[in-house]
Backbone as CSV, one residue per row, in Angstrom:
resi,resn,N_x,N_y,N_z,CA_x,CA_y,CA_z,C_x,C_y,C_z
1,UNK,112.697,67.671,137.498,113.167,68.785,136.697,112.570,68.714,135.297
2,UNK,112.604,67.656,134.935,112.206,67.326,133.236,110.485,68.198,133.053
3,UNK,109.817,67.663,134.408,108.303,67.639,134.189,108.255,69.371,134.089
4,UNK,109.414,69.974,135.332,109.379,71.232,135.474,109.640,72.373,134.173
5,UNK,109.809,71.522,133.563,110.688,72.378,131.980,109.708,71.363,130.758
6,UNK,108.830,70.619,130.879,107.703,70.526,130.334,106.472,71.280,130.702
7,UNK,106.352,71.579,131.876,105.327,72.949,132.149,105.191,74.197,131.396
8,UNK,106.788,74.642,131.929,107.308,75.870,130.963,106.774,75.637,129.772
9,UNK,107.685,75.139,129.088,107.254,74.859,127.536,106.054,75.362,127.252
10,UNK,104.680,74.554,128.130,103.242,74.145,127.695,103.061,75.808,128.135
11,UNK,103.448,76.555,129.324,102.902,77.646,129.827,103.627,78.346,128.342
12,UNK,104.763,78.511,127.850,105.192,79.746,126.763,104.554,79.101,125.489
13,UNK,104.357,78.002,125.254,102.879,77.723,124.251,101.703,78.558,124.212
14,UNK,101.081,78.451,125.512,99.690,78.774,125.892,100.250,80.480,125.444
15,UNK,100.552,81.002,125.939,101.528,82.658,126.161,101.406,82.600,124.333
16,UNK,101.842,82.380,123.418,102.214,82.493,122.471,101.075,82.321,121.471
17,UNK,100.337,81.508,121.724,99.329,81.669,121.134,98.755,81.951,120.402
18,UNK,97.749,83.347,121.328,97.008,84.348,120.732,97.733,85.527,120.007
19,UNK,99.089,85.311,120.283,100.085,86.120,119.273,100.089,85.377,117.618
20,UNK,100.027,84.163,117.715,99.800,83.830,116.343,98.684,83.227,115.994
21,UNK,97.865,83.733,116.544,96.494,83.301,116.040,96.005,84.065,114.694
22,UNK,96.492,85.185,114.965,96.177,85.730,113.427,97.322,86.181,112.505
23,UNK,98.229,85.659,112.754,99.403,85.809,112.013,99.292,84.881,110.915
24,UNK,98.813,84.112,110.670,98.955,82.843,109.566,98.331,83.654,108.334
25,UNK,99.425,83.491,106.920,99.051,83.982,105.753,97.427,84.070,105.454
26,UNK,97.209,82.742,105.919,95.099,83.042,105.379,94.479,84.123,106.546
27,UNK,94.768,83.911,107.606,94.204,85.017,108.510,94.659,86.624,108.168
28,UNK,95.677,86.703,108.051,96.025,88.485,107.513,95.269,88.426,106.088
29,UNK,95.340,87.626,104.862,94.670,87.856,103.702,93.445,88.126,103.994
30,UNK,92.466,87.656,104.800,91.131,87.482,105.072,91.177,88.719,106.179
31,UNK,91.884,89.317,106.992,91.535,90.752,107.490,91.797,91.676,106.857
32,UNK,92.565,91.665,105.930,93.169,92.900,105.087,92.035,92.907,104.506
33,UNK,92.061,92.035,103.579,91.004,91.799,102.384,88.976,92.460,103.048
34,UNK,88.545,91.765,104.257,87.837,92.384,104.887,87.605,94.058,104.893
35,UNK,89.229,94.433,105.378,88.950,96.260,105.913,89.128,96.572,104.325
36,UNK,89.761,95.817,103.512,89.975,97.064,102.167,88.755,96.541,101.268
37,UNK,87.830,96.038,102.212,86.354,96.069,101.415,85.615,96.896,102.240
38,UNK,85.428,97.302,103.239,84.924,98.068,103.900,85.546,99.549,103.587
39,UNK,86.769,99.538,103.211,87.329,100.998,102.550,87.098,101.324,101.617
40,UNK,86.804,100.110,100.262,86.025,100.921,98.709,84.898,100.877,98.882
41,UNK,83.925,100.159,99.738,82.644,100.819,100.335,82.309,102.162,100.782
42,UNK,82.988,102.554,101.233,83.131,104.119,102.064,83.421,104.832,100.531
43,UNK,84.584,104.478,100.083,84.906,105.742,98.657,84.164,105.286,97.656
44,UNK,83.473,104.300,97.598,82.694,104.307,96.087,81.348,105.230,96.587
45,UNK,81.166,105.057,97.987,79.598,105.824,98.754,80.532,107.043,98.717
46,UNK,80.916,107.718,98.344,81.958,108.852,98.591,81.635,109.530,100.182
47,UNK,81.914,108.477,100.939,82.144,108.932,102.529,83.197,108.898,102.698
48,UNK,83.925,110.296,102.657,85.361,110.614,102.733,85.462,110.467,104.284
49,UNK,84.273,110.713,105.046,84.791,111.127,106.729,85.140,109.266,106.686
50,UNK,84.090,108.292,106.508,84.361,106.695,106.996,85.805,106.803,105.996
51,UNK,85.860,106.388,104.727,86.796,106.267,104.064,88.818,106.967,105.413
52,UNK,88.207,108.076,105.324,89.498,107.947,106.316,90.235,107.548,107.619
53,UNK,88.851,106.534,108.320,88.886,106.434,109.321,90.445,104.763,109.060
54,UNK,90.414,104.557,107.705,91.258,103.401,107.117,92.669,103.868,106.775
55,UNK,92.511,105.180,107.374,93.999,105.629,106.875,95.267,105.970,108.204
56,UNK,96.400,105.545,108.103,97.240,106.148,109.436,97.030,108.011,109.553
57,UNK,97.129,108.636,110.503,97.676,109.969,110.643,98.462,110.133,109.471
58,UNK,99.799,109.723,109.203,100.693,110.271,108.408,100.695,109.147,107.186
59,UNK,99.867,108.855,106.776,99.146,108.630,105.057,100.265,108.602,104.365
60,UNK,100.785,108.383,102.913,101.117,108.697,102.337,100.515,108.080,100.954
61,UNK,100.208,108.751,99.974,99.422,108.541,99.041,100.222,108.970,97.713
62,UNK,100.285,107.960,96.833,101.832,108.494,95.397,100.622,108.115,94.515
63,UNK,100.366,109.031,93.520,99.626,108.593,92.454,100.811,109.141,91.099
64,UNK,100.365,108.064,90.011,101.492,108.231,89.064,100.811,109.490,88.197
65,UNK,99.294,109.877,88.557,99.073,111.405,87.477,99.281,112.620,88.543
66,UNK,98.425,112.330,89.644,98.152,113.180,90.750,98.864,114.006,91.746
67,UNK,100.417,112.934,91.497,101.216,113.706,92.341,101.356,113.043,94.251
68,UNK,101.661,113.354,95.143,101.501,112.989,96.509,100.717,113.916,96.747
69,UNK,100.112,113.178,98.115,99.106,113.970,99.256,99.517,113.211,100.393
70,UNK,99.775,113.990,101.483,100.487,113.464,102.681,100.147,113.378,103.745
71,UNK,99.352,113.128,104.559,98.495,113.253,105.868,97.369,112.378,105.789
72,UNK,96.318,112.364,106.553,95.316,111.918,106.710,94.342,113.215,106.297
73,UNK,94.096,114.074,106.953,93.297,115.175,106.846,93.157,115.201,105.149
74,UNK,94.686,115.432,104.538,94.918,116.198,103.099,94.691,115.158,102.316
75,UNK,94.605,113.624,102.468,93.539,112.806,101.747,92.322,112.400,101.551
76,UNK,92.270,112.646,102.956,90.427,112.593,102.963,90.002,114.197,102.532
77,UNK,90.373,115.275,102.524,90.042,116.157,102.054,89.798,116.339,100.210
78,UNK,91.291,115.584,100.220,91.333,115.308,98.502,89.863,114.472,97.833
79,UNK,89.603,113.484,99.123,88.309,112.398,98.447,87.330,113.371,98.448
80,UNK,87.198,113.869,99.294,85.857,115.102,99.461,85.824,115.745,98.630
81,UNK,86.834,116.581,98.484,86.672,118.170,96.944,86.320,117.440,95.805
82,UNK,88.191,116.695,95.700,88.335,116.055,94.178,87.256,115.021,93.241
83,UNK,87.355,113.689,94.405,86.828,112.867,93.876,85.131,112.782,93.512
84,UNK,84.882,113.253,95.040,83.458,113.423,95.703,83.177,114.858,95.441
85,UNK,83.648,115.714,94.732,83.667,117.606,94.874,81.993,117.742,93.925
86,UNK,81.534,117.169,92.913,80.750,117.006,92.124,79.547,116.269,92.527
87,UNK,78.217,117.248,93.081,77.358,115.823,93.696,76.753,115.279,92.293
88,UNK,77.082,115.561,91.006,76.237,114.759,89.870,76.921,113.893,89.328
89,UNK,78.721,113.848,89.558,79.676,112.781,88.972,80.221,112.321,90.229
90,UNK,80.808,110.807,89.974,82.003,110.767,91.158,82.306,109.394,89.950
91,UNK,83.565,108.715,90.917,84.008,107.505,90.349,83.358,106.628,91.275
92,UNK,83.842,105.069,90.860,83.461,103.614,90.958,84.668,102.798,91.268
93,UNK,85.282,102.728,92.303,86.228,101.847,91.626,85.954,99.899,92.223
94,UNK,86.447,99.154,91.400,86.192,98.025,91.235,87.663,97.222,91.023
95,UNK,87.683,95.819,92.053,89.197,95.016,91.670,88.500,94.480,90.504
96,UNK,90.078,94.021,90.360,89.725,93.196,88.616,90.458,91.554,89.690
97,UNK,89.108,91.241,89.213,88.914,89.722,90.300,90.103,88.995,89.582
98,UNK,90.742,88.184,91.004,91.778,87.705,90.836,92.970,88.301,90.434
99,UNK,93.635,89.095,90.752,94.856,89.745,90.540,94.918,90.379,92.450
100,UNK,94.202,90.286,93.118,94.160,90.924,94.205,94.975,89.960,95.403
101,UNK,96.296,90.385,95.751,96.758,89.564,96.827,97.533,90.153,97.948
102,UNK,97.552,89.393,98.768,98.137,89.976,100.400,99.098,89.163,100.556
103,UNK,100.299,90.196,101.077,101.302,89.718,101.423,101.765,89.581,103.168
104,UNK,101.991,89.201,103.676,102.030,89.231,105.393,103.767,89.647,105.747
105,UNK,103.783,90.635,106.407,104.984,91.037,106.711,105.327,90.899,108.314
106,UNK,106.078,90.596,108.809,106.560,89.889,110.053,108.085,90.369,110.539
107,UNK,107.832,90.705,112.089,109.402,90.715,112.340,109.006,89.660,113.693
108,UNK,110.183,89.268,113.600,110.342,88.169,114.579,109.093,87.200,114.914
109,UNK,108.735,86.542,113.763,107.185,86.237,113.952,106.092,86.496,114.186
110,UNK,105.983,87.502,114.496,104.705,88.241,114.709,104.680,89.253,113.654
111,UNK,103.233,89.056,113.067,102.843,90.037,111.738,102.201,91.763,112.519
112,UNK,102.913,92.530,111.763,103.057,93.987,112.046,102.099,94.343,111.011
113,UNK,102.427,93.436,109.669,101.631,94.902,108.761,101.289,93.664,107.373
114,UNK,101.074,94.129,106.404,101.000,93.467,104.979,101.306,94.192,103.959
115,UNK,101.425,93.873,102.558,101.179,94.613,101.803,100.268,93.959,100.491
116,UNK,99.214,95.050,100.259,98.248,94.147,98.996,98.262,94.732,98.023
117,UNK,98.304,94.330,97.239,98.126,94.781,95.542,97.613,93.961,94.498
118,UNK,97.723,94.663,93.424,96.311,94.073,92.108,95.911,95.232,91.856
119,UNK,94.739,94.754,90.884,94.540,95.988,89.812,93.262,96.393,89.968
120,UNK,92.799,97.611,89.288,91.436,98.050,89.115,90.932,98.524,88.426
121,UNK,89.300,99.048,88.282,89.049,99.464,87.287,88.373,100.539,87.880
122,UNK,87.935,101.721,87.074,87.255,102.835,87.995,86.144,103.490,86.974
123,UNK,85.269,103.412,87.680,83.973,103.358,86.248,83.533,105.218,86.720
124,UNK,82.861,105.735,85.784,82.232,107.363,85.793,80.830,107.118,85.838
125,UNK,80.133,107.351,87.055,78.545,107.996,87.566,78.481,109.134,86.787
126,UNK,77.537,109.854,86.121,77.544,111.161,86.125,76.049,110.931,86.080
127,UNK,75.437,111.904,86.562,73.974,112.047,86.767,73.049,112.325,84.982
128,UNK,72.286,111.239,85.209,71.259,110.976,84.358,72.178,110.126,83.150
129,UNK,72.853,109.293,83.425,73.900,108.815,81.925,73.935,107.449,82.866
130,UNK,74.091,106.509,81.897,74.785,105.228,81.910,76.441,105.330,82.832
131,UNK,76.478,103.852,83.828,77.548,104.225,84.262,79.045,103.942,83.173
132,UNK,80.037,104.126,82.877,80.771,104.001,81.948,82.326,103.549,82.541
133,UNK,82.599,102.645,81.974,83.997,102.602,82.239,84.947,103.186,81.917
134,UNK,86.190,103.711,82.646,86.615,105.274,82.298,88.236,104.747,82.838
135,UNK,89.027,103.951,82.779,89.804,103.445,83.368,90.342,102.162,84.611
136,UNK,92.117,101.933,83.892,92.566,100.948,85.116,93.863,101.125,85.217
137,UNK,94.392,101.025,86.609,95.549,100.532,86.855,95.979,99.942,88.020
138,UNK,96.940,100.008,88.485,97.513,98.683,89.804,97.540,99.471,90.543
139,UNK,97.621,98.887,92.041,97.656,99.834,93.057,98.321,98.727,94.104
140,UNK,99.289,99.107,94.851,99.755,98.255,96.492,99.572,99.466,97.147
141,UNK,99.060,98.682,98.878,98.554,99.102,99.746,99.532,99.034,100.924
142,UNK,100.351,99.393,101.813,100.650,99.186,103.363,100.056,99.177,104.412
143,UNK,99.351,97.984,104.344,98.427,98.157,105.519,99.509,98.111,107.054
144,UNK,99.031,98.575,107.964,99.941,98.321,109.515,98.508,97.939,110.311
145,UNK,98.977,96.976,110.806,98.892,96.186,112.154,99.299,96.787,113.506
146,UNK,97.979,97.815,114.053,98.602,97.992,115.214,97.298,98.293,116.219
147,UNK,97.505,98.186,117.598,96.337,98.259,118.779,95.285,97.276,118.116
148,UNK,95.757,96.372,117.419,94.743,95.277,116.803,93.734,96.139,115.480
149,UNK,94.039,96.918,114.963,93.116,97.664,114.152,94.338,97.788,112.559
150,UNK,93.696,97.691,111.516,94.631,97.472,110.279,94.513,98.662,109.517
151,UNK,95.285,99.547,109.309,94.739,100.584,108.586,95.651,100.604,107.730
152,UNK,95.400,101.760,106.579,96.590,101.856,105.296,97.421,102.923,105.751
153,UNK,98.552,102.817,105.817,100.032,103.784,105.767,100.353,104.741,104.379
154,UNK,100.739,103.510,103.638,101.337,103.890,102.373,100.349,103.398,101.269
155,UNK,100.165,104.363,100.152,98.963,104.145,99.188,100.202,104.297,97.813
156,UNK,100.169,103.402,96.838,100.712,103.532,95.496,99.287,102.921,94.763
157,UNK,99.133,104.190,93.164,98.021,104.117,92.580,98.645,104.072,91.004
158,UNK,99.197,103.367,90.173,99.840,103.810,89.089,99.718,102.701,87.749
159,UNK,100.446,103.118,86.870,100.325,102.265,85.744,98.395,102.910,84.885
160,UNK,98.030,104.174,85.326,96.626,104.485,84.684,96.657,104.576,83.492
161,UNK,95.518,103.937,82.651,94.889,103.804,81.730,93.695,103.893,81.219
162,UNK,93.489,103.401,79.477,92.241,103.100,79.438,92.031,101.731,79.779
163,UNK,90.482,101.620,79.929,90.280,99.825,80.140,89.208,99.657,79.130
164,UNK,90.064,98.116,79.208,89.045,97.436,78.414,87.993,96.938,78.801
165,UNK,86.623,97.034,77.931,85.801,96.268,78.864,85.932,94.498,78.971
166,UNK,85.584,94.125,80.546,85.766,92.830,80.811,84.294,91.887,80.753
């Protein structure tokens, strides 16, 4: 009986696993951190279509000047007109190294989602000019964990300013 209920054990080990294989705080920091570099890649290239491919269906996006935008469509639309609407200006945005961290959120041991935050800075392209620094503020992210793919839910963008240069 003993050996029979040492099997078990080793079999709901083996079973359990690949459920926490990427659950460990450095593994979610290092995938989050991954896709939300591959996401200011897309919006600093102002590719609103890639840029939204990082967002859930039902988005939610709070900016402390801007107001909400709620969907997927009506944010990536916003990156397109607003941000990207100008092919001779757009923004830059940039973390302010070291302030950037991931948090791992978990129910019953297994990680569902994270949340990251830290600060930034967002510099002005405008065609034929020096690029310029034009602002900063903090931002947390909700990323969700789901079908193995990490995308952002909930977007907070606030505390905007001027910046200093670093």
């Amino acid at each position: 009986m003993r050996q029979r209920t040492l099997s078990c054990a080793w079999v709901l080990v083996a079973l359990a696993a690949p459920l926490s294989a990427e659950t460990g705080p450095r593994d979610v920091a290092a995938a989050v951190m991954e896709r939300d570099a591959l996401f200011w890649k897309a919006y600093n290239a102002c590719d609103a279509k890639a840029a939204g491919d990082f967002f859930t269906e039902d988005v939610e996006f709070y900016h402390d000047r801007g107001g909400i935008t709620l969907g997927r469509a009506n944010l990536v639309a916003s990156i397109r007109d607003n941000l990207c609407g100008n092919p001779d200006s757009h923004v830059r945005r940039e973390a302010v190294a070291g302030t950037v961290r991931v948090f791992p959120l978990q129910k019953q041991g297994v990680t569902y989602g994270a949340v990251e935050s830290g600060e930034h800075l967002f510099y002005l392209l405008d065609k034929g000019q020096p690029e310029r620094l034009d602002g900063h503020a903090r931002f947390a992210h909700l990323w969700l964990l789901e079908d193995g793919a990490w995308t952002m839910s909930r977007i907070l963008s606030y505390d905007h300013g001027p910046a200093e240069p670093r």
